[in-house]
C-alpha positions in Angstrom: -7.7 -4.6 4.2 -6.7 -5.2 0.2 -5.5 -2.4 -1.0 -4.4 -4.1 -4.7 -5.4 -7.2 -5.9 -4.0 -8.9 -8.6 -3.5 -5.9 -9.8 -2.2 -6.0 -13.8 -1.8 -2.7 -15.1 -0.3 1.1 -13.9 -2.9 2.5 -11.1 -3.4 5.3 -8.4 -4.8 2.6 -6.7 -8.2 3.4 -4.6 -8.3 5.1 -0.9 -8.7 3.0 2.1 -8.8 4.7 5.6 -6.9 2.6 8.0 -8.3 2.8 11.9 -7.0 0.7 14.6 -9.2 -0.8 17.0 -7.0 0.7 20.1 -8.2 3.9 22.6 -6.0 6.2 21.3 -6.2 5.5 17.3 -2.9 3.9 17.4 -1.3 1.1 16.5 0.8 -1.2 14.8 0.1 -2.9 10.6 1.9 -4.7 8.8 1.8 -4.2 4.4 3.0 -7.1 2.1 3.1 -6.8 -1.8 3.3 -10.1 -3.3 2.1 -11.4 -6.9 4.1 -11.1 -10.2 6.0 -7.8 -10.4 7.4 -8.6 -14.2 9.2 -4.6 -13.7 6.5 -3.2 -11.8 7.0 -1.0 -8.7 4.2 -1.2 -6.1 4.5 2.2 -3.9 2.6 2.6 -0.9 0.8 6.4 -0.5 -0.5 7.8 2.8 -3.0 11.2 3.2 -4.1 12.8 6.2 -7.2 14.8 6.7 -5.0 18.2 5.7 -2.5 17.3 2.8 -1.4 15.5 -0.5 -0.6 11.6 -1.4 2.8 11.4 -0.3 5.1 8.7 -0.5 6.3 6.4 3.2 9.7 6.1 2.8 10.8 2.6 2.5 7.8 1.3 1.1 8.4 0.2 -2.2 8.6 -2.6 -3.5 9.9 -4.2 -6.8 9.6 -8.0 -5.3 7.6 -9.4 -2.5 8.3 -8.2 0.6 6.5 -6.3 3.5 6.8 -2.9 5.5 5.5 -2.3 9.0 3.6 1.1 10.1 3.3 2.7 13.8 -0.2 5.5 13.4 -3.5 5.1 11.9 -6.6 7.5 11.0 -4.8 8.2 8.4 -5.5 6.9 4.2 -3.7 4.7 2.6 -3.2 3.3 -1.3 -1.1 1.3 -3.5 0.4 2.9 -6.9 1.6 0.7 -9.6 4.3 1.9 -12.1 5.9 0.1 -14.8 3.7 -2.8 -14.9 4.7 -5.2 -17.8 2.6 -7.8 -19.5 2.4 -10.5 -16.9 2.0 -8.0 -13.9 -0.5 -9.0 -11.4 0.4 -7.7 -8.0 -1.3 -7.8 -4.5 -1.1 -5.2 -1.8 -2.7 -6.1 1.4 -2.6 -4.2 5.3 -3.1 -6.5 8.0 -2.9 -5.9 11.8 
């Protein structure tokens, strides 16, 4: 699932509902941010059915990298800050 793609300016990047294929709605994904950060951050928000975007600790990035999450039903989305002029970042879940 692409969450950002080539991505070149700040965004609240759009929802995407993660679901894993498992019995019980749980599982394992992996996200990895990759691309040109030129002083961008790329945060990575999650939602459930009750509350507000809120950040997952230790996803962040500032330079390519990846971050792996234990859950799902839950939404997901990227956030770019500071983008500069040859920003163009990519955040993609896969399981």
């Amino acid at each position: 699932m692409i969450l950002l793609n080539k991505q070149a300016a700040n965004t609240d990047g759009t929802q995407k509902t993660i679901m894993h294929p498992t019995p019980n709605k749980f599982g394992i994904a992996t996200v990895i941010a990759s691309g040109t950060f030129d002083g961008a951050t790329v945060s990575l928000e999650c939602k459930g059915a009750l509350g507000d975007w809120a950040a997952i600790s230790d996803a962040s990035f500032s330079q390519a990298g990846s971050v792996t999450l234990l859950g799902g039903g839950f939404e997901l989305r990227g956030v770019v800050t500071g983008a500069g002029v040859s920003t163009s970042v990519n955040l993609e879940v896969v399981s």
